[in-house]
GUFIKE-741206 format. One record per residue (C-alpha): x, y, z. Coordinates in steps of 0.02 Angstrom, whole numbers, plus 50000, padded with zeros to 5 digits. Layout:
BEGIN
XYZ...
END
This chain:
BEGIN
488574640752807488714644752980489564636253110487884629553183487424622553006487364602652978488124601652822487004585652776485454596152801486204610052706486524597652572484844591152571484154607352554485124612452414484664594152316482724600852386482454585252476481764591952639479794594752647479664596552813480834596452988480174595153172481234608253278482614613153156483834622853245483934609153362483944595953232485464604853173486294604753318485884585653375486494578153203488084589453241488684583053411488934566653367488454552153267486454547853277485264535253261484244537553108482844526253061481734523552911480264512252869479724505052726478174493852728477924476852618476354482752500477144469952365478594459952336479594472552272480124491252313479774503152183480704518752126479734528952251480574523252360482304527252304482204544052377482214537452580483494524152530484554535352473484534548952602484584534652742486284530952639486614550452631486514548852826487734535552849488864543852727488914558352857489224547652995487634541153072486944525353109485564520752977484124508653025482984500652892481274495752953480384482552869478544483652918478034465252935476644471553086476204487452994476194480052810474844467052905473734482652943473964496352772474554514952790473014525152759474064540152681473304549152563472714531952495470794535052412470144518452464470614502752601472034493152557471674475152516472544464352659473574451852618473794434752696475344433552854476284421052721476204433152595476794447552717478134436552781478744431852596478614449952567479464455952710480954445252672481264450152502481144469552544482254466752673483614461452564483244475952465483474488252566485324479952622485884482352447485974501352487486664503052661488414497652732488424483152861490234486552877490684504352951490974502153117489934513353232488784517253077488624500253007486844497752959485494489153035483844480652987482474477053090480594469253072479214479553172478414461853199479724456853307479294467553453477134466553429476884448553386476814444953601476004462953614474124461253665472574470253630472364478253807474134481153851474254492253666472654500953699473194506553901475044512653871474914516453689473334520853665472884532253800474244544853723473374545953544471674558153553470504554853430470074574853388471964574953367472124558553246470734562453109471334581553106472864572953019472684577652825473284558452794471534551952895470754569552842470134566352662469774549852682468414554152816467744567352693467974558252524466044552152506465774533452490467424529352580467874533052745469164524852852469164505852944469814506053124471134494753056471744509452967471154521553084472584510453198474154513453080474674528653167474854522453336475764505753276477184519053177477344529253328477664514753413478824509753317479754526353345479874524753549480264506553529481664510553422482184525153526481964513053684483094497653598484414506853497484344525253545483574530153369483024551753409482854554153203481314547653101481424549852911479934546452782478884552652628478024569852674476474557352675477104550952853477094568852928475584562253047476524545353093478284555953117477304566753221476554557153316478014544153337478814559553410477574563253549477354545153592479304545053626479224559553739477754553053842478254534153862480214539653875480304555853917481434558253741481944570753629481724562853463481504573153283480814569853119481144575252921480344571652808480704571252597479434577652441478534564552349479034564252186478334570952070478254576951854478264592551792476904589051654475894583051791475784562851769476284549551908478114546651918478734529251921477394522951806477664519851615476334510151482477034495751536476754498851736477724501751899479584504351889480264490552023481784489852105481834471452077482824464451915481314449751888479764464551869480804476651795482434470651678484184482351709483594487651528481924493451570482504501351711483964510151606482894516551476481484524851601482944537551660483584539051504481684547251449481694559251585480984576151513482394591651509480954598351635481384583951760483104579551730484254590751853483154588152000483194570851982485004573251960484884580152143483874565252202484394551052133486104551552145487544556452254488594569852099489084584652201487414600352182488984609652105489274594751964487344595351910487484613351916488784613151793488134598851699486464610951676487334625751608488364614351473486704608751430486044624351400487534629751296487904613951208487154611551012486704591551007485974579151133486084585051314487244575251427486124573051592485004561251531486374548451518487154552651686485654550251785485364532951704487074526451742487044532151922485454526151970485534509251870487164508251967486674511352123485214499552101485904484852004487574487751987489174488251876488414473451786486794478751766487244497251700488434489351569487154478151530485794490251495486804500151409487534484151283485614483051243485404501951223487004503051100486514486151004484704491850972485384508650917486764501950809485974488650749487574479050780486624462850868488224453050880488654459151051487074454951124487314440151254485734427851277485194438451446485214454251360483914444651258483054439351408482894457651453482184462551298481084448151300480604450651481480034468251464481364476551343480414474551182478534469351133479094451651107477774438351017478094416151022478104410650855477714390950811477824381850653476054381450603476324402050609477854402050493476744391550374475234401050358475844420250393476714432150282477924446550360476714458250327475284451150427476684446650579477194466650565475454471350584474964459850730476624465750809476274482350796477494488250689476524495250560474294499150574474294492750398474954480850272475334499450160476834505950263477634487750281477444487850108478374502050062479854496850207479854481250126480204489849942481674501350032482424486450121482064495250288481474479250366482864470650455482934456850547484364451550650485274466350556484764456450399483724468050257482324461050199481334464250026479594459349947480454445349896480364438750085478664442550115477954424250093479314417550152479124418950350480034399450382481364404650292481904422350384481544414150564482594400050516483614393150660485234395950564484834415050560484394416250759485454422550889485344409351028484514395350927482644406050945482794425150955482404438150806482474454450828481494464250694481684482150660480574493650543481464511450492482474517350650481434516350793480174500850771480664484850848479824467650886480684452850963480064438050891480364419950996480394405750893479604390850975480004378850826
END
């Protein structure tokens, strides 16, 4: 590296986070003569982040670990209006109560990842809403407007293929977004001396512009960077599973749920999200790759990249947690289980079904496998049944149980007074509730 390197932009580079940088030589050399203002935004589409999202928390984190002064931007104006980027149809807009509600609870999000308490680069969050809510129509249209040309804002890719995607085209509301972000930029710039803009390579346009707005209104030299989008090497959505989004939040997505999605990353995947997700030296993943590759059994990378990022995102707590559950389920050895472990599993852990009395009565195990979902058939359930590969709360079952469902959800053989945990051959479970 030479001497007019930034080693945090180096060390982005090497984890491949950088898509794209606005004068990089200089960029370089600002983030190098002292500590910087470095702002990110992140917009309140629901009432949770997801784990898209990770990427720009973490390098606003990377930034303050280097010694600059990190700014989260909750978008309570902009989340009113909807980012058009690369989005195939209008967003649906959402009421200013639900915005607000929103806005709050992403806002103490992102303050789980940045540090309020390092002098010169303690953190800082701030709502957009605070400095347009007094901000009328024809004062924004004659000093922010007259900067934006229109030939310039729909040659952006972002507004680009939504004018040319047939059937859909673009609402001045949207149409609006850009100038509100670039806005945001010079009023940042303006209030705190923020000169760096980071974002999704999706909010090239917005950087861009944000940048030019600066330098008009201010006469400032401000840059932007910008970090990949995420995506899979076979070619499906990251972030999504059968069950839906991963969120960052514990009540949509369970410390458990969250555990296990990292712990299913392909061997395709796995050491670049190594170099995402997490803070392990390029050097460590490096050599965590070639043991990999040399090593005989299961690979070891897996299970580092799901205790660093369920650490990072729900802590200490939440990793051991997730993996208690993991280690349980595998073992079989329930006993260790605590009653919010069950509430995981329940919550989005394990297909889970609410069994009453009547139920118990008038079902046999076979027909509750079956409408679980352990088995298509009564055959294979059957045959489990005959080699005692049924268990339920570690307890074998045989034919012999078969009719007698009230007696094997008994409350005496529940952990917690209600939960059953059923498991067919090694890798079937059901949680059954009993609601007796």
């Amino acid at each position: 590296m030479s001497a007019d390197q930034n080693p945090l932009i180096d060390d982005l580079t090497n984890r491949q986070l950088i898509a794209q940088m606005t004068a990089e030589d200089q960029l370089h050399a600002h983030l190098n003569e002292q500590s910087r203002t470095v702002y990110c935004g992140f917009d309140p589409t629901a009432d949770s982040l997801h784990i898209g999202s990770l990427v720009p928390l973490l390098a606003l984190r990377r930034f303050q670990l280097a010694g600059h002064k990190p700014v989260a931007l909750v978008g309570g104006a902009t989340g009113m209006i909807g980012d058009p980027s690369f989005k195939a149809a209008e967003r649906k807009l959402n009421t200013p109560e639900i915005i607000q509600e929103w806005t709050e609870k992403i806002r103490q999000q992102v303050s789980r990842f940045i540090d309020f308490d390092s002098g010169a680069a303690q953190a800082l969050v701030v709502n957009n809403y605070e400095w347009t809510k007094q901000l009328d129509v024809l004062t924004f249209l004659r000093d922010v407007g007259k900067h934006f040309a229109v030939n310039m804002m729909i040659n952006k890719e972002s507004v680009k293929q939504r004018i040319q995607r047939e059937g859909e085209g673009i609402s001045y509301t949207e149409f609006s977004y850009m100038l509100l972000q670039s806005y945001d930029f010079a009023e940042l710039y303006k209030q705190y001396g923020c000169s760096v803009q980071i974002g999704g390579s999706d909010q090239w346009g917005n950087i861009t512009g944000g940048i030019d707005l600066a330098r008009r209104l201010h006469n400032a030299q401000v840059y932007g960077l910008t970090l990949p989008l995420i995506t899979k090497s076979d070619g499906t959505k990251f972030g999504k599973t059968e069950a839906g989004t991963v969120w960052l939040d514990a009540n949509r997505t369970s410390p458990y749920a969250f555990y296990q999605f990292w712990i299913n990353t392909a061997d395709a995947d796995v050491y670049r999200f190594l170099k995402y997700f997490t803070f392990l030296p390029v050097e460590n993943i490096v050599q965590i790759e070639l043991e990999d590759g040399q090593a005989q059994g299961p690979k070891q990378a897996q299970k580092i990249l799901a205790r660093e990022v369920t650490r990072l995102v729900h802590g200490d707590e939440g990793y051991k947690a997730a993996e208690r559950i993991s280690q349980a389920l595998f073992s079989g050895e329930l006993d260790a289980l605590s009653e919010s472990d069950l509430l995981q599993l329940k919550q989005d852990g394990l297909p889970c079904t609410l069994l009453n009395e009547a139920e118990l009565k008038d079902k046999s195990l076979i027909q509750l496998c079956v409408e679980g979902e352990l088995a298509s058939s009564g055959k294979p359930v059957k045959d489990a049944l005959g080699r005692k590969a049924i268990l339920v709360n570690g307890r074998p079952l045989t034919m012999e149980d078969n009719m007698k469902a009230e007696e094997v959800f008994s409350e005496r053989y529940a952990l917690y007074g209600r939960f059953f945990i059923m498991r067919m051959g090694k890798k079937k479970y059901h949680l059954f509730e009993c609601a007796c």
